[in-house]
C-alpha positions as CSV (number, residue, x, y, z in Angstrom):
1,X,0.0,0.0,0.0
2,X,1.6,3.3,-1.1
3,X,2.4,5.7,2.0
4,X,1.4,8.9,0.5
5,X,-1.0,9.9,-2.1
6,X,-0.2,13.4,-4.0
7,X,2.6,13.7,-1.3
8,X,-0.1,13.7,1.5
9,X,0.2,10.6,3.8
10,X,-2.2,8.1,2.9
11,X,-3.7,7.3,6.9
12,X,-5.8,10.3,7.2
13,X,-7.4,9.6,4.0
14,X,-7.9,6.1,5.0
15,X,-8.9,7.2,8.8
16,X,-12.4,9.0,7.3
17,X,-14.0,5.9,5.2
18,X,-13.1,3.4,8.8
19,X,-14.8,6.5,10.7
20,X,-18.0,7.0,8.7
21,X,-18.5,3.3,7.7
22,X,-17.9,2.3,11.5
23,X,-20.6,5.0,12.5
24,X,-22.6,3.9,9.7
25,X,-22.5,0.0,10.8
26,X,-23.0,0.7,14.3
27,X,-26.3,3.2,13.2
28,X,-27.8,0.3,11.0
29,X,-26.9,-2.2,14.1
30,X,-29.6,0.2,15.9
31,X,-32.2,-0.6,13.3
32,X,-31.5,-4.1,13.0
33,X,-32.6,-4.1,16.7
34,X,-35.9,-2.5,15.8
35,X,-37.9,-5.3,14.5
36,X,-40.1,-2.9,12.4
37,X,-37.1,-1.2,10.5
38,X,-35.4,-5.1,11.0
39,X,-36.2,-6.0,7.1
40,X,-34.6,-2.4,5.6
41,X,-31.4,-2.8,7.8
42,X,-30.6,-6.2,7.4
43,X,-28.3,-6.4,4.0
44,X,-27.3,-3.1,4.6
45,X,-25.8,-3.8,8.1
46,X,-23.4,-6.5,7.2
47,X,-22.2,-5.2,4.2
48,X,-21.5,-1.7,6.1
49,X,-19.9,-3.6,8.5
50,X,-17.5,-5.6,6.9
51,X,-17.2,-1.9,5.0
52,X,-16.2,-0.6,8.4
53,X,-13.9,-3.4,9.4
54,X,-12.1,-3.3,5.8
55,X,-11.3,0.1,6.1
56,X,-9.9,0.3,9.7
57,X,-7.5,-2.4,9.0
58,X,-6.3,-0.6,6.1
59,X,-6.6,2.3,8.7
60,X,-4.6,0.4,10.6
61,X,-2.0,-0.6,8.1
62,X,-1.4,2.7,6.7
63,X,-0.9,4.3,10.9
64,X,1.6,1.4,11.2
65,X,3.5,2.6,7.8
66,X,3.7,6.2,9.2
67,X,4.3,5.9,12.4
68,X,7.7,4.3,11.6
69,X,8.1,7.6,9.9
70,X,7.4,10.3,12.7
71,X,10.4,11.8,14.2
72,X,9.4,11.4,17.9
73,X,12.7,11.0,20.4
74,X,12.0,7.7,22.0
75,X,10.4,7.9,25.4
76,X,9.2,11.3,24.6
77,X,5.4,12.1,25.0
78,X,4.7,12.2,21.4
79,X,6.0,8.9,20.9
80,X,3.6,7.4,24.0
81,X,0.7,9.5,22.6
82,X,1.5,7.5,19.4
83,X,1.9,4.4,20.3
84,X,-1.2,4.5,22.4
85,X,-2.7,5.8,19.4
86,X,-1.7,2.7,18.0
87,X,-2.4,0.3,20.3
88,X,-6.1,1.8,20.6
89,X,-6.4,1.2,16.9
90,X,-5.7,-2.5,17.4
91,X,-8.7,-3.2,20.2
92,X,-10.5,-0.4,17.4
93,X,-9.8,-3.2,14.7
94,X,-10.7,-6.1,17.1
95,X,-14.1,-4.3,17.6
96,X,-14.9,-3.9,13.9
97,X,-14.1,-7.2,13.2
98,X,-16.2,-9.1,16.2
99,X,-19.0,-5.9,14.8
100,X,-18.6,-7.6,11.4
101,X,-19.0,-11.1,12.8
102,X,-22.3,-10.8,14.8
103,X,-23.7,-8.2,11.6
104,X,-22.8,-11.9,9.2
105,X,-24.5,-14.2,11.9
106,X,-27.7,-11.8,12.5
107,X,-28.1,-11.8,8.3
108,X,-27.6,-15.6,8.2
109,X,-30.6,-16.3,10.9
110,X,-32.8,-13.8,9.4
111,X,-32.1,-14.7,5.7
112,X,-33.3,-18.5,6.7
113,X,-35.9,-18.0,9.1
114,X,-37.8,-14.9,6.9
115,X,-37.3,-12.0,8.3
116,X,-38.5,-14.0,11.8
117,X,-36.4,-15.1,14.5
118,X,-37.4,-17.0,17.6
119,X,-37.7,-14.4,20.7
120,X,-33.8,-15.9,22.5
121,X,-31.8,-15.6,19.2
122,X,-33.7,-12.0,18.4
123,X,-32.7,-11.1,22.2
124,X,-29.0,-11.9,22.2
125,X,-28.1,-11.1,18.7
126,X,-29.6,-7.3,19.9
127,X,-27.8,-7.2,23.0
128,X,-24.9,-8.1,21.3
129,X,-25.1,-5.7,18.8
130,X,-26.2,-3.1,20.8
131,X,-23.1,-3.6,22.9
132,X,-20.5,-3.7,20.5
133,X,-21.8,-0.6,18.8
134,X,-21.7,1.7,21.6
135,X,-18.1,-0.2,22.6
136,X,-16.9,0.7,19.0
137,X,-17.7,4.2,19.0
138,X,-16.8,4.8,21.8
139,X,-13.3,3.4,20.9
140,X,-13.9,5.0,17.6
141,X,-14.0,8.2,19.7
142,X,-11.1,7.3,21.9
143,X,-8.7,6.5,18.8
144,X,-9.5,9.6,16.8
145,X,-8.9,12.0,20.2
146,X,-5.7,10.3,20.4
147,X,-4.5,10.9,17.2
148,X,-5.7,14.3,16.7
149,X,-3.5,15.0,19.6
150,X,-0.2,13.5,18.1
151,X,-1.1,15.6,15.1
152,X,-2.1,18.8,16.8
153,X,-0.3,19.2,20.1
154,X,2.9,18.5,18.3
155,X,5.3,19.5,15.6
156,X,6.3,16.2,14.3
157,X,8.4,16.0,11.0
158,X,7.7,12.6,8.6
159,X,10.6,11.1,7.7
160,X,12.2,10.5,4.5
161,X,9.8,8.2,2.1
162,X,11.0,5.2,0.3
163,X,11.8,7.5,-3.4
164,X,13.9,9.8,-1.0
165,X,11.0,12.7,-0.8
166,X,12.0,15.1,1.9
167,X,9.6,14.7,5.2
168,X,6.8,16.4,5.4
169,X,6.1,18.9,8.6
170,X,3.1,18.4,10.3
171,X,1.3,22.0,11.1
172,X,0.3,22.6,14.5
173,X,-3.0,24.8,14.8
174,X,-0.8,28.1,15.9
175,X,1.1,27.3,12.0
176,X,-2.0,27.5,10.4
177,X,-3.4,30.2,12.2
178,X,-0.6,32.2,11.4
179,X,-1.4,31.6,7.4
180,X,-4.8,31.9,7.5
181,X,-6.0,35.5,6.5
């Protein structure tokens, strides 16, 4: 997977399909749950959520190529901010992917029992999705805080790319403040 795009590092652009397909999937969770709006939500869900859990692992990838290219001095608190960052966006990826499960399992009991499920199955699969909706927004939440952080509270420089590209600095908001009219 190429690291930058036009020169601009290819993990935000990444980070914004994984955020709105995540919120998506955990939003069509939610109507699954509903048994009225059950029927509209229930190809829609799985395929938004394997959406979701595709594009946070490419997410993920693309952190994991550029975080071996910030310039943080080990044991700094930009470097802990980032791997923390990271290490969020693996439990964030774990989520997505048990999200993605559950959304294939509800689709595979509705799609051979019509629409109808018997009142246990209906029960756990909404208390399951209902929990691991709320626990991946929330973690959605917690990963994007984290990494606006390393962006924002810090100069960082990115290293040197593989074609020998110079690094690219990293404004900080009181940079683009300062260029703003």
């Amino acid at each position: 997977m190429p690291d930058t795009i036009n020169g601009i590092p290819t993990h935000p652009l990444l980070v914004h399909f994984g955020v709105v397909l995540t919120l998506v999937a955990a939003l069509l969770g939610v109507l699954w749950i509903v048994p009225r709006t059950r029927p509209w939500a229930k190809h829609a869900f799985p395929l938004t959520a394997l959406g979701a859990m595709i594009s946070v692992f490419l997410a993920k990838q693309s952190g994991e190529g550029l975080e071996e290219r910030v310039e943080a001095p080990d044991g700094s608190a930009l470097s802990k901010l980032v791997e923390d960052h990271a290490e969020a966006a693996d439990l964030m990826f774990v989520l997505t992917l048990a999200f993605a499960v559950v959304a294939i399992v509800a689709w595979v009991l509705t799609r051979r029992q019509r629409d109808q499920m018997n009142a246990t199955a209906a029960v756990a699969m909404s208390v399951a999705i209902a929990v691991i909706a709320v626990a991946m927004s929330v973690q959605m939440y917690r990963v994007g805080d984290m990494g606006a952080k390393a962006v924002w509270n810090h100069s960082v420089t990115l290293g040197v790319g593989e074609g020998g590209e110079q690094g690219l600095p990293v404004p900080t908001p009181g940079a683009v403040a300062a260029r703003t009219p």
